[in-house]
C-alpha positions in Angstrom: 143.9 -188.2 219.3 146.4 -185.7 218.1 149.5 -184.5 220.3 149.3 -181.2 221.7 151.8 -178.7 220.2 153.9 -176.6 222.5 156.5 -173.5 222.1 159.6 -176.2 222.0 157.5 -178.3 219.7 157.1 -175.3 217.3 160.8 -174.1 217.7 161.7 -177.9 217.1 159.9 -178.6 213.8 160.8 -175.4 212.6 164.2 -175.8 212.6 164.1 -179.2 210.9 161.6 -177.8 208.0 163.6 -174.2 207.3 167.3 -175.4 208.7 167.6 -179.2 208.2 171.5 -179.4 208.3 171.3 -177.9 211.3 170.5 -181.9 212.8 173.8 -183.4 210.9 175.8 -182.2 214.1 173.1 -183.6 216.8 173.2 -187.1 214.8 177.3 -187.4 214.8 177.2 -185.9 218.7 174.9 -188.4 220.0 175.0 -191.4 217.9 179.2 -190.7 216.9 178.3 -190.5 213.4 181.1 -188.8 211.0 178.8 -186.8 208.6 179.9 -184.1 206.7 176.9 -182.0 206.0 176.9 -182.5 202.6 174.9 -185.4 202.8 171.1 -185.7 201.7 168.3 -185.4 204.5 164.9 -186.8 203.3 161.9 -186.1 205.3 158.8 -188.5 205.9 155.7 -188.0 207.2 155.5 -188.1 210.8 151.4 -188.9 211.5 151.1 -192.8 212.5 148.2 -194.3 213.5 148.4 -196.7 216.0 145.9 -199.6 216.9 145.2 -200.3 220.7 144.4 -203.4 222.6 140.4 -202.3 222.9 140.4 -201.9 218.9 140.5 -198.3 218.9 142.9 -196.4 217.1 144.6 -193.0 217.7 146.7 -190.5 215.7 150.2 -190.0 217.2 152.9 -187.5 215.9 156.5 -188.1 216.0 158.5 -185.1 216.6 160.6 -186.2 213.4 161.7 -189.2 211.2 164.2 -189.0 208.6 166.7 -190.6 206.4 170.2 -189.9 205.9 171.7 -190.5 202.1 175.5 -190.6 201.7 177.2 -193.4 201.3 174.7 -195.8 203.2 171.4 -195.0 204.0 170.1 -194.6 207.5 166.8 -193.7 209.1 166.5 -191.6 212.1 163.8 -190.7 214.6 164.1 -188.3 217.3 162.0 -187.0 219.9 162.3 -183.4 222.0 161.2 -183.2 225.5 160.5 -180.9 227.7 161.3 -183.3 231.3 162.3 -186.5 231.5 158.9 -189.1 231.5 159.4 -192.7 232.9 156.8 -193.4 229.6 158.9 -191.9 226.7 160.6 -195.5 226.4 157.0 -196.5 225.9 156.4 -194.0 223.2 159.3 -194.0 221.7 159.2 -198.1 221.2 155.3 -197.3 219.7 156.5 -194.9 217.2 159.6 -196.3 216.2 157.8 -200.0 215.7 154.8 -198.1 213.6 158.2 -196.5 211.5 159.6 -200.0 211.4 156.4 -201.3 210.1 155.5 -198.7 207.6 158.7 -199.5 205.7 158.3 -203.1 206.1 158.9 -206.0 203.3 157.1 -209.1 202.3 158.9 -211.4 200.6 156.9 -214.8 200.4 156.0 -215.7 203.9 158.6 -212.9 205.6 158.1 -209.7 206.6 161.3 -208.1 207.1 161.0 -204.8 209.6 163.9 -202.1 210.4 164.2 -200.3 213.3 165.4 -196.7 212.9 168.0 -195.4 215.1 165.7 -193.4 217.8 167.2 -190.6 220.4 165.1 -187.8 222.2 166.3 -184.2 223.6 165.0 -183.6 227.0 164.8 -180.0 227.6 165.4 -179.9 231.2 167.3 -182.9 233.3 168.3 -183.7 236.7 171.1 -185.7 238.4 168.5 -189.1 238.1 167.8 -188.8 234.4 169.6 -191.6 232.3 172.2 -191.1 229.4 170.0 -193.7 227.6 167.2 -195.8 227.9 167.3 -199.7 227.0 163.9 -201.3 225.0 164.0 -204.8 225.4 162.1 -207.4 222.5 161.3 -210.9 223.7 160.4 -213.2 221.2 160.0 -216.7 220.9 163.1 -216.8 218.9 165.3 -215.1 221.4 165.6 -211.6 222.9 167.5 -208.7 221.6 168.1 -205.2 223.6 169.0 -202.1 221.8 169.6 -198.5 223.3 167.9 -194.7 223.1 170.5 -192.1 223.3 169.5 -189.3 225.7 170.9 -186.0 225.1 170.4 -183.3 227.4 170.4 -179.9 226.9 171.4 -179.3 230.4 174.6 -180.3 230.1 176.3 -178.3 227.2 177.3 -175.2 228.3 176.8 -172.0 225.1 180.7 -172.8 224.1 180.4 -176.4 223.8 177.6 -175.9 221.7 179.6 -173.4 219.2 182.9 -175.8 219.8 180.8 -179.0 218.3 178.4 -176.5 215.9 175.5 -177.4 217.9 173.7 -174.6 216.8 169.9 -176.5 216.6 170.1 -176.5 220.7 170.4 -172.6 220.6 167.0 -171.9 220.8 166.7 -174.2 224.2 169.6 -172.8 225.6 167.3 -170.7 227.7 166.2 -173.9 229.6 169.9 -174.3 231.4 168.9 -171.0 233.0 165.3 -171.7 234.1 166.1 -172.1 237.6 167.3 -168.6 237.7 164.8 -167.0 235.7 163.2 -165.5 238.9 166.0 -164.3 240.3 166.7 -162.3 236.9 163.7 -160.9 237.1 164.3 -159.5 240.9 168.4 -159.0 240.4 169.2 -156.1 237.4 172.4 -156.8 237.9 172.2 -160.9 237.0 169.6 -160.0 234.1 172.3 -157.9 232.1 174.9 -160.9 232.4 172.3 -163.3 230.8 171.2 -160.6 228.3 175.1 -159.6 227.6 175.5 -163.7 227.3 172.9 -163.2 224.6 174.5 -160.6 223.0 177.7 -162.9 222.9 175.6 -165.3 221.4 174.0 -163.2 218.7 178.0 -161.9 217.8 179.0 -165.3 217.2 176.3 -166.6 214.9 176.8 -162.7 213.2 180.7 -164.2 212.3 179.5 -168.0 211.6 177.5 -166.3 208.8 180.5 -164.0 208.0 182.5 -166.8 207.7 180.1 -169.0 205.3 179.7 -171.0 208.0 176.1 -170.4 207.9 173.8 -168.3 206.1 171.8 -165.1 206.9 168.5 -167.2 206.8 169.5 -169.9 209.4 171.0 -167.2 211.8 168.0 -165.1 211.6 166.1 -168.4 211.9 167.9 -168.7 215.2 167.6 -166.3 216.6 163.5 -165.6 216.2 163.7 -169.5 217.1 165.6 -168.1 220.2 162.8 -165.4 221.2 159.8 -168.2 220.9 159.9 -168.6 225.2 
Protein backbone atom coordinates (compact mmCIF):
# COMPACT_ATOMS: atom_id res chain seq x y z
CA UNK A 1 0.00 0.00 0.00
CA UNK A 2 1.64 3.21 -1.10
CA UNK A 3 0.94 6.69 0.81
CA UNK A 4 -1.11 8.99 -0.91
CA UNK A 5 0.66 12.18 -2.11
CA UNK A 6 -0.77 15.57 -1.39
CA UNK A 7 0.03 19.38 -2.42
CA UNK A 8 2.31 19.76 0.96
CA UNK A 9 3.77 16.45 0.24
CA UNK A 10 4.83 17.64 -3.30
CA UNK A 11 5.98 21.10 -2.02
CA UNK A 12 7.85 19.15 0.78
CA UNK A 13 9.89 16.69 -1.34
CA UNK A 14 10.54 19.22 -3.63
CA UNK A 15 12.35 21.42 -1.67
CA UNK A 16 14.54 18.67 -0.23
CA UNK A 17 15.39 17.24 -3.86
CA UNK A 18 16.05 20.95 -5.83
CA UNK A 19 16.92 23.09 -2.38
CA UNK A 20 18.46 20.63 0.25
CA UNK A 21 20.30 23.35 2.40
CA UNK A 22 17.28 24.81 2.74
CA UNK A 23 16.72 21.81 5.88
CA UNK A 24 20.30 22.84 7.66
CA UNK A 25 18.20 25.71 9.47
CA UNK A 26 15.02 23.38 10.39
CA UNK A 27 17.67 20.71 11.93
CA UNK A 28 19.69 23.40 14.20
CA UNK A 29 16.04 25.16 15.06
CA UNK A 30 14.48 22.09 16.33
CA UNK A 31 17.05 19.73 17.32
CA UNK A 32 19.77 23.01 18.51
CA UNK A 33 22.22 21.78 16.15
CA UNK A 34 25.07 24.46 15.19
CA UNK A 35 25.45 23.63 11.43
CA UNK A 36 26.90 25.81 9.19
CA UNK A 37 25.50 24.95 5.81
CA UNK A 38 28.53 23.89 4.43
CA UNK A 39 28.12 20.55 5.54
CA UNK A 40 27.26 17.45 3.26
CA UNK A 41 23.45 16.24 2.99
CA UNK A 42 23.22 12.63 1.64
CA UNK A 43 19.97 11.39 0.64
CA UNK A 44 18.56 7.67 1.00
CA UNK A 45 15.87 5.98 -0.23
CA UNK A 46 12.71 6.64 1.57
CA UNK A 47 10.35 3.25 0.37
CA UNK A 48 10.47 0.68 3.44
CA UNK A 49 8.51 -2.26 3.54
CA UNK A 50 7.17 -3.12 6.56
CA UNK A 51 5.93 -6.65 7.78
CA UNK A 52 2.63 -6.90 9.77
CA UNK A 53 1.43 -9.17 12.50
CA UNK A 54 -1.05 -11.22 9.89
CA UNK A 55 2.25 -11.77 7.60
CA UNK A 56 1.33 -9.31 5.17
CA UNK A 57 3.55 -6.70 4.13
CA UNK A 58 2.99 -3.10 2.88
CA UNK A 59 5.03 -0.32 1.25
CA UNK A 60 5.39 2.83 3.45
CA UNK A 61 7.09 6.18 2.39
CA UNK A 62 8.87 8.32 4.73
CA UNK A 63 8.55 11.92 3.95
CA UNK A 64 12.52 12.00 4.18
CA UNK A 65 15.72 10.33 5.69
CA UNK A 66 19.01 11.75 5.50
CA UNK A 67 22.49 11.98 6.78
CA UNK A 68 24.40 14.87 7.85
CA UNK A 69 28.46 14.73 7.15
CA UNK A 70 30.61 17.30 8.91
CA UNK A 71 32.50 16.61 11.53
CA UNK A 72 30.39 13.56 12.88
CA UNK A 73 27.86 11.93 11.00
CA UNK A 74 24.21 11.97 11.81
CA UNK A 75 21.09 10.56 10.39
CA UNK A 76 17.81 12.31 10.29
CA UNK A 77 14.21 11.55 9.50
CA UNK A 78 11.50 13.94 9.34
CA UNK A 79 7.96 13.88 8.70
CA UNK A 80 5.45 16.88 7.37
CA UNK A 81 1.93 17.00 8.47
CA UNK A 82 -0.90 18.44 7.59
CA UNK A 83 -2.87 18.16 11.56
CA UNK A 84 -1.72 16.73 14.40
CA UNK A 85 -2.69 12.62 14.45
CA UNK A 86 -2.71 10.85 17.92
CA UNK A 87 -1.03 7.86 15.42
CA UNK A 88 2.04 9.69 13.94
CA UNK A 89 3.97 8.44 17.21
CA UNK A 90 3.01 5.10 15.79
CA UNK A 91 4.31 5.75 12.40
CA UNK A 92 6.96 7.52 13.12
CA UNK A 93 8.33 4.64 15.66
CA UNK A 94 7.50 2.13 12.35
CA UNK A 95 9.56 4.03 10.04
CA UNK A 96 12.27 5.12 12.04
CA UNK A 97 12.77 1.25 13.45
CA UNK A 98 12.62 0.00 9.63
CA UNK A 99 15.60 3.02 9.21
CA UNK A 100 17.27 1.70 12.24
CA UNK A 101 17.20 -1.77 10.87
CA UNK A 102 18.16 -1.20 7.31
CA UNK A 103 21.46 0.22 8.56
CA UNK A 104 21.85 -2.45 11.10
CA UNK A 105 25.25 -4.57 11.96
CA UNK A 106 26.02 -8.11 12.66
CA UNK A 107 28.86 -8.63 14.39
CA UNK A 108 28.98 -12.45 15.60
CA UNK A 109 25.86 -13.00 17.58
CA UNK A 110 24.90 -8.93 17.84
CA UNK A 111 23.05 -6.88 15.77
CA UNK A 112 23.76 -3.46 16.53
CA UNK A 113 20.64 -0.93 15.41
CA UNK A 114 20.70 3.10 15.46
CA UNK A 115 17.92 5.14 15.73
CA UNK A 116 17.95 8.27 13.67
CA UNK A 117 17.05 11.47 15.18
CA UNK A 118 13.14 11.72 13.94
CA UNK A 119 10.94 15.24 14.11
CA UNK A 120 7.79 16.00 12.01
CA UNK A 121 6.21 19.57 10.83
CA UNK A 122 2.56 19.72 11.41
CA UNK A 123 1.11 22.11 9.13
CA UNK A 124 -1.73 23.36 11.20
CA UNK A 125 -1.74 23.04 15.31
CA UNK A 126 -3.92 23.97 18.14
CA UNK A 127 -3.47 24.98 21.82
CA UNK A 128 -3.61 20.76 22.65
CA UNK A 129 -0.94 19.77 20.20
CA UNK A 130 2.37 18.73 22.01
CA UNK A 131 5.93 20.30 21.59
CA UNK A 132 7.13 16.61 21.34
CA UNK A 133 6.04 13.23 21.51
CA UNK A 134 7.81 10.51 23.86
CA UNK A 135 8.30 6.66 22.18
CA UNK A 136 8.87 4.45 24.92
CA UNK A 137 11.04 0.76 24.30
CA UNK A 138 10.58 -1.85 26.91
CA UNK A 139 12.81 -4.59 26.77
CA UNK A 140 13.76 -7.35 28.90
CA UNK A 141 16.98 -5.52 29.52
CA UNK A 142 15.45 -2.36 30.76
CA UNK A 143 13.48 0.56 29.21
CA UNK A 144 14.72 3.60 27.50
CA UNK A 145 12.49 6.75 26.38
CA UNK A 146 13.58 9.13 23.75
CA UNK A 147 11.71 12.23 22.26
CA UNK A 148 10.09 13.58 18.72
CA UNK A 149 10.52 17.19 18.27
CA UNK A 150 7.31 18.86 17.07
CA UNK A 151 7.65 21.89 15.15
CA UNK A 152 4.78 23.88 14.21
CA UNK A 153 4.31 25.98 11.59
CA UNK A 154 1.73 27.86 13.41
CA UNK A 155 3.77 29.38 15.60
CA UNK A 156 6.49 31.36 13.66
CA UNK A 157 5.28 34.38 12.45
CA UNK A 158 6.90 35.54 8.43
CA UNK A 159 9.86 37.53 10.43
CA UNK A 160 10.85 34.80 12.67
CA UNK A 161 11.14 32.77 9.77
CA UNK A 162 13.58 35.36 7.86
CA UNK A 163 15.27 36.18 11.52
CA UNK A 164 16.33 32.23 11.84
CA UNK A 165 16.51 31.72 7.77
CA UNK A 166 13.71 29.44 7.88
CA UNK A 167 13.10 29.84 4.48
CA UNK A 168 11.86 25.83 3.77
CA UNK A 169 8.49 26.81 5.93
CA UNK A 170 7.75 29.59 3.32
CA UNK A 171 5.77 27.64 1.15
CA UNK A 172 3.31 26.65 4.32
CA UNK A 173 3.23 29.92 5.54
CA UNK A 174 -0.20 30.14 3.99
CA UNK A 175 -1.50 27.63 6.61
CA UNK A 176 -1.14 30.36 9.72
CA UNK A 177 -3.83 32.14 7.70
CA UNK A 178 -6.26 29.30 6.90
CA UNK A 179 -8.71 30.38 9.30
CA UNK A 180 -9.16 33.57 7.57
CA UNK A 181 -9.01 32.48 4.15
CA UNK A 182 -12.87 32.96 3.96
CA UNK A 183 -13.01 36.08 5.24
CA UNK A 184 -10.36 37.28 2.48
CA UNK A 185 -12.29 36.05 -0.01
CA UNK A 186 -15.56 38.15 1.30
CA UNK A 187 -13.33 41.36 2.75
CA UNK A 188 -11.13 43.25 -0.36
CA UNK A 189 -9.80 45.18 2.08
CA UNK A 190 -8.07 42.09 4.37
CA UNK A 191 -7.18 40.19 0.93
CA UNK A 192 -4.74 43.12 -0.16
CA UNK A 193 -2.99 43.13 3.41
CA UNK A 194 -2.29 39.26 2.99
CA UNK A 195 -1.43 39.83 -0.76
CA UNK A 196 0.77 43.11 0.19
CA UNK A 197 2.30 40.57 3.04
CA UNK A 198 3.18 38.49 0.10
CA UNK A 199 4.64 41.07 -1.78
CA UNK A 200 6.84 41.78 1.44
CA UNK A 201 7.73 38.34 1.24
CA UNK A 202 8.66 38.14 -2.36
CA UNK A 203 11.03 41.59 -1.67
CA UNK A 204 12.91 39.94 0.90
CA UNK A 205 13.85 36.67 -0.79
CA UNK A 206 14.50 39.27 -4.03
CA UNK A 207 17.54 40.93 -1.53
CA UNK A 208 18.51 37.33 0.15
CA UNK A 209 19.45 36.52 -3.45
CA UNK A 210 20.97 40.04 -3.88
CA UNK A 211 22.96 39.47 -1.06
CA UNK A 212 24.28 35.77 -1.98
CA UNK A 213 22.44 34.73 0.58
CA UNK A 214 20.61 32.52 -1.77
CA UNK A 215 20.42 31.92 -5.25
CA UNK A 216 18.02 32.78 -8.11
CA UNK A 217 17.07 29.05 -8.41
CA UNK A 218 15.99 28.44 -4.68
CA UNK A 219 14.03 31.86 -4.65
CA UNK A 220 12.21 31.05 -7.67
CA UNK A 221 11.92 27.57 -6.21
CA UNK A 222 10.07 29.26 -3.42
CA UNK A 223 8.15 31.06 -4.55
CA UNK A 224 6.33 28.48 -7.32
CA UNK A 225 6.64 26.20 -4.07
CA UNK A 226 4.62 29.12 -2.49
CA UNK A 227 1.72 29.15 -5.28
CA UNK A 228 1.24 25.08 -5.03
CA UNK A 229 -2.19 25.74 -2.55
Amino acid sequence: MKSTSTPYDDVFRTLLNDCSKLIIPLINEVFGEHYTGNERIVFSPNEHFINQQDGEEYECITDTKFKIIGKETKNYHWECQSTADSSMAVRIFEYASQIALDEGEISANRLTVTFPRSAVLYLRSSKMTPDEMHIEIKTPGGSITYSIPVMKMQVYAIDDIFEKNLLFLIPFYIFTHEKELEEYDKNEDKLEILKQEYEDIKKRLEEKTVKGEIDEYTKCTIADMSKKY
